[in-house]
C-alpha positions in Angstrom: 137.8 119.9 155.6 136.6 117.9 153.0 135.0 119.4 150.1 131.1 119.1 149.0 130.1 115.6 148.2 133.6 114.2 149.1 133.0 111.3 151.0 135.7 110.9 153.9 136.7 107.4 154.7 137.5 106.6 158.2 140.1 104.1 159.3 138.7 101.4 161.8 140.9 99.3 163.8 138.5 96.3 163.6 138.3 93.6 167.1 140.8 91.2 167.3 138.5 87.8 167.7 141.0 85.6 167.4 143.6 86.3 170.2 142.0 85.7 173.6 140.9 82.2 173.6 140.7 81.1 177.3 143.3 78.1 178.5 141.5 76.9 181.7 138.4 77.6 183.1 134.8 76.9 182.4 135.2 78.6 178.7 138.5 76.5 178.1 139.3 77.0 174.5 136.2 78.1 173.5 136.4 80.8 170.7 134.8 84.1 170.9 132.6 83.9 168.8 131.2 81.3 170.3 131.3 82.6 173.7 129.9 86.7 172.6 127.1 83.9 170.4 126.2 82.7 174.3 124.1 86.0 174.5 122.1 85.0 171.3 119.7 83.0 173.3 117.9 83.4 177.0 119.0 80.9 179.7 116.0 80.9 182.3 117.9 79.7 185.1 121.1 81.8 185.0 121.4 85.1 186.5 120.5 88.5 184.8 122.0 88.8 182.0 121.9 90.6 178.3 120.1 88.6 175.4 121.0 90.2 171.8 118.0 90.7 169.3 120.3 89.7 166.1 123.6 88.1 165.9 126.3 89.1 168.7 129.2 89.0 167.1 127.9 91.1 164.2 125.8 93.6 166.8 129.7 93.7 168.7 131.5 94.6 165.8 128.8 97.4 164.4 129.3 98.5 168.5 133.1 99.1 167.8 132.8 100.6 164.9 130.2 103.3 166.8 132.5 103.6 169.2 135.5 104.9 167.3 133.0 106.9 165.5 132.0 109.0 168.9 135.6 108.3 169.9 134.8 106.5 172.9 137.8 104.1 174.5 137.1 101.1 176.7 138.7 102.4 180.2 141.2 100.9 182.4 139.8 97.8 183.1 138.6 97.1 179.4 135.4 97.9 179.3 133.5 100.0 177.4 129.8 100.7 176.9 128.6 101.9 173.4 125.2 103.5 173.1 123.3 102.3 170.0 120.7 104.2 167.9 118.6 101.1 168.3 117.9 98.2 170.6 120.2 95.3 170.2 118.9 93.1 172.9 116.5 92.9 176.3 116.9 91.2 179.6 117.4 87.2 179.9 117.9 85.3 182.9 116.0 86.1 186.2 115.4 89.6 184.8 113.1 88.2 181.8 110.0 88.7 183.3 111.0 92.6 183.4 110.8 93.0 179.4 113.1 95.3 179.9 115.0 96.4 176.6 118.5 97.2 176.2 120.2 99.9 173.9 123.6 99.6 174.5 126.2 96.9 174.1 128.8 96.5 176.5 132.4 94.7 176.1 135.0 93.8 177.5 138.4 93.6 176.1 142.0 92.8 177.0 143.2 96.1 178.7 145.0 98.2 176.0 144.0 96.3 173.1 141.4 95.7 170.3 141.3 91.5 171.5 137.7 91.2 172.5 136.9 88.9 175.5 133.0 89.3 175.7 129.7 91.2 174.8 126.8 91.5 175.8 123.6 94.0 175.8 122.9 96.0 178.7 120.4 99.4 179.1 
C-alpha cells in the first residue's frame, strides 16, 4: 500500500489510433479519428445513432482510460461499454426527437488489442 500523500501512478496502455485504417468499403482509408469525429455532429436522416457533447476522440480516450481504471476489458467480440461520471453525448438520427441523453461510451476495437475501430455514445 502506498503510504499517506504518496501519489500512485498508474500505467495506461493508451488506444492504438493509427492501426486499423479500413482498405475497402464505404470508410476506405479513412483515419479514425475521422471516423470516431463522425459522432461529433447529428445526421437527421441516418438511423439512431450516438452524437458526442465534446470532442470524440478525446471523450474515447478519457473512456479508456476509465476503463482500465475499473478494470473493465472489451469482450470477445471487441466491444466494451464504459460508464461515465457525466454525459458525453445524446441521441442523433431518428432518435433526436427523444432528447434522450447518453452516459456511456461504447467502442469497438480489434479483438484482443488496444487498435480502436469506432466510438460512439450510447445510455
Amino acid at each position: 500500500a502506498a503510504a499517506r500523500g504518496t501519489v500512485v501512478q498508474r500505467k495506461y496502455t493508451p488506444l492504438d489510433w493509427e492501426a486499423v485504417v479500413p482498405k475497402k468499403g464505404p470508410y476506405k482509408g479513412e483515419k479514425r479519428e475521422d471516423h470516431v469525429r463522425r459522432h461529433n455532429q447529428d445526421v437527421p436522416g441516418k438511423d439512431s445513432h450516438g452524437v458526442f457533447y465534446k470532442d470524440g476522440v478525446d471523450t474515447t480516450n478519457r473512456a479508456w482510460q476509465r476503463a482500465q481504471d475499473l478494470g473493465l476489458k472489451p469482450d470477445a467480440t471487441g466491444m466494451l461499454r464504459v460508464p461515465m461520471d457525466e454525459i458525453v453525448g445524446r441521441a442523433g438520427g431518428n432518435a433526436a426527437a427523444t432528447g434522450e441523453l447518453f452516459r456511456s461510451v461504447e467502442m469497438k476495437l480489434v479483438p484482443g488489442t488496444n487498435q480502436i475501430i469506432t466510438s460512439y455514445p450510447v445510455k
